[in-house]
N, C-alpha and C positions, 0 to 999 in steps of 0.2 A: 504494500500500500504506500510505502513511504516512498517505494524508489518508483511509483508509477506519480505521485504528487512531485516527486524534482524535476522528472522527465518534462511535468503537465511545465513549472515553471523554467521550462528552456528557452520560453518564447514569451515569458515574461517579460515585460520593458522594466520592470521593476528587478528583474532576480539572473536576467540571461548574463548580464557581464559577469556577477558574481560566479554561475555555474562556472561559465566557459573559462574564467582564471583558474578554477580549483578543480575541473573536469572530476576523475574519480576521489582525487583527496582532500572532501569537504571539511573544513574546520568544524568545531562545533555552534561557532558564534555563527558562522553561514548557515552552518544546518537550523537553528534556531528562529532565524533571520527569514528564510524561503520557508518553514512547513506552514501548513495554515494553523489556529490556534486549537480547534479540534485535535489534529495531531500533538500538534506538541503537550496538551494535557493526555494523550495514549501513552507519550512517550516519558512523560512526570511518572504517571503511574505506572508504567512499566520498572521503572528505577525505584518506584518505594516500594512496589513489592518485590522487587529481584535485591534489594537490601537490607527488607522488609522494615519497612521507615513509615509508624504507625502515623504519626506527627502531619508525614506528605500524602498519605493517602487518606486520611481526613479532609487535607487544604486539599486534596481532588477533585472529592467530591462537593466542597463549595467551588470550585473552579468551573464546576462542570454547571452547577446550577447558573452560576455566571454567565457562561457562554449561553445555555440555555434564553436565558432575559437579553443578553447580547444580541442573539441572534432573532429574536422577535423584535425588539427594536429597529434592526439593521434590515428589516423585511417588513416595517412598515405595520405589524400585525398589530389589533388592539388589543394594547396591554391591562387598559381599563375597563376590560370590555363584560369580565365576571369576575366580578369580587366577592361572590357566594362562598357563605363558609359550606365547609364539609364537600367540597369539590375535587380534591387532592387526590391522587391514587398513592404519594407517598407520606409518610413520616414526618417532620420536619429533623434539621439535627439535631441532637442534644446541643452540641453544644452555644446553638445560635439562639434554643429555645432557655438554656443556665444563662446568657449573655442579657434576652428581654426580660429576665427574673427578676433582675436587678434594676429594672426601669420601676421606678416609683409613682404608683398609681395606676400601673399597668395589671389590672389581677391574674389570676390564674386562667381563671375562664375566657378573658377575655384573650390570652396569648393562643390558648389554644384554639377558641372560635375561630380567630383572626387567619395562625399557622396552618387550618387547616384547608386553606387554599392556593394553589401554584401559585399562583402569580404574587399572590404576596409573601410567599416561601419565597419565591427566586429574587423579589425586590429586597427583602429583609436581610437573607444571606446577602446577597449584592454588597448591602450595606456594612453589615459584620467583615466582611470579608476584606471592603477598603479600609475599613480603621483597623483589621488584626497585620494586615497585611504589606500594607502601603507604609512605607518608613516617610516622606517625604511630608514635612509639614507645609511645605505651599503646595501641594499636591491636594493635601485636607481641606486648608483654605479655598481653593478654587472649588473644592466638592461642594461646599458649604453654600458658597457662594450661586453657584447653580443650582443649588435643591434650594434654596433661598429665591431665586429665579422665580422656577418652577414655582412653588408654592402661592407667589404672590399672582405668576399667573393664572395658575387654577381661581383663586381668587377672585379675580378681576373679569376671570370668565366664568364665576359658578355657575352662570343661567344653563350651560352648555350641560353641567353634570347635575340637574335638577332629579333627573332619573335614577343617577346612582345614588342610592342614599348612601353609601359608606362615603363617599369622598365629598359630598355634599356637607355629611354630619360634621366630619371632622374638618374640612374646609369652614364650617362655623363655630368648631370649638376654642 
């Protein structure tokens, strides 16, 4: 799979010079640099389990939720589209749901209503995932700063989400 995805980027305008300097002996920053991001989370978890690196195949599996929420954005899908609790086919992670524990005034009941829906499983991890992850404090700053954005624009256009009550509700909380 991996050597039909280098092959695909030979005619990449983005990835062809880098092949054709390194033809069969790819560096790893090149190989990193050409897979798409789907692979290169195959290839994270191939290395935490062939090390068996409990730590990386945790951050995988939010990595994967990530791309998941990635990849509906990046295709335009509506992400707001059900925010119906008890929708979920999975779980949420322990440890994202030990992380909302700790938010104050957030109860039990309501982590789990709320967790048990994808789309707010994949936005929440998303979330957890940039502040355990991301070292980079003007990295935070700019996150803040755009969910900051956001926010005031959902705002400014509640009339639009009159129908969803979740983002309505807390759009006037």
């Amino acid at each position: 799979i991996l050597n039909k995805e280098i092959t695909r980027n030979n005619n990449s305008v983005y990835n062809k010079n880098l092949l054709n300097r390194y033809k069969d002996n790819i560096p790893i920053w090149v190989f990193l640099e050409i897979i798409s991001f789907g692979q290169l989370l195959s290839f994270y978890l191939f290395c935490a389990e062939r090390y068996d690196l409990n730590e990386m195949k945790n951050k995988h599996f939010l990595l994967t939720s990530s791309k998941e929420l990635r990849n509906a954005s990046a295709h335009n899908s509506c992400i707001f589209n059900n925010l119906r609790p008890e929708t979920s086919m999975r779980s949420p992670r322990h440890i994202v749901m030990k992380q909302l524990s700790a938010i104050r005034g957030l109860s039990h009941q309501t982590r789990v209503k709320r967790m048990s829906n994808d789309r707010i499983q994949q936005i929440t991890t998303l979330l957890y995932s940039h502040i355990t992850m991301v070292t980079s404090e003007g990295v935070h700053k700019k996150a803040c700063l755009l969910l900051q954005s956001f926010k005031n624009r959902l705002e400014k256009n509640i009339d639009y989400y009159k129908d969803n009550e979740l983002i309505f509700y807390y759009a006037h909380k």
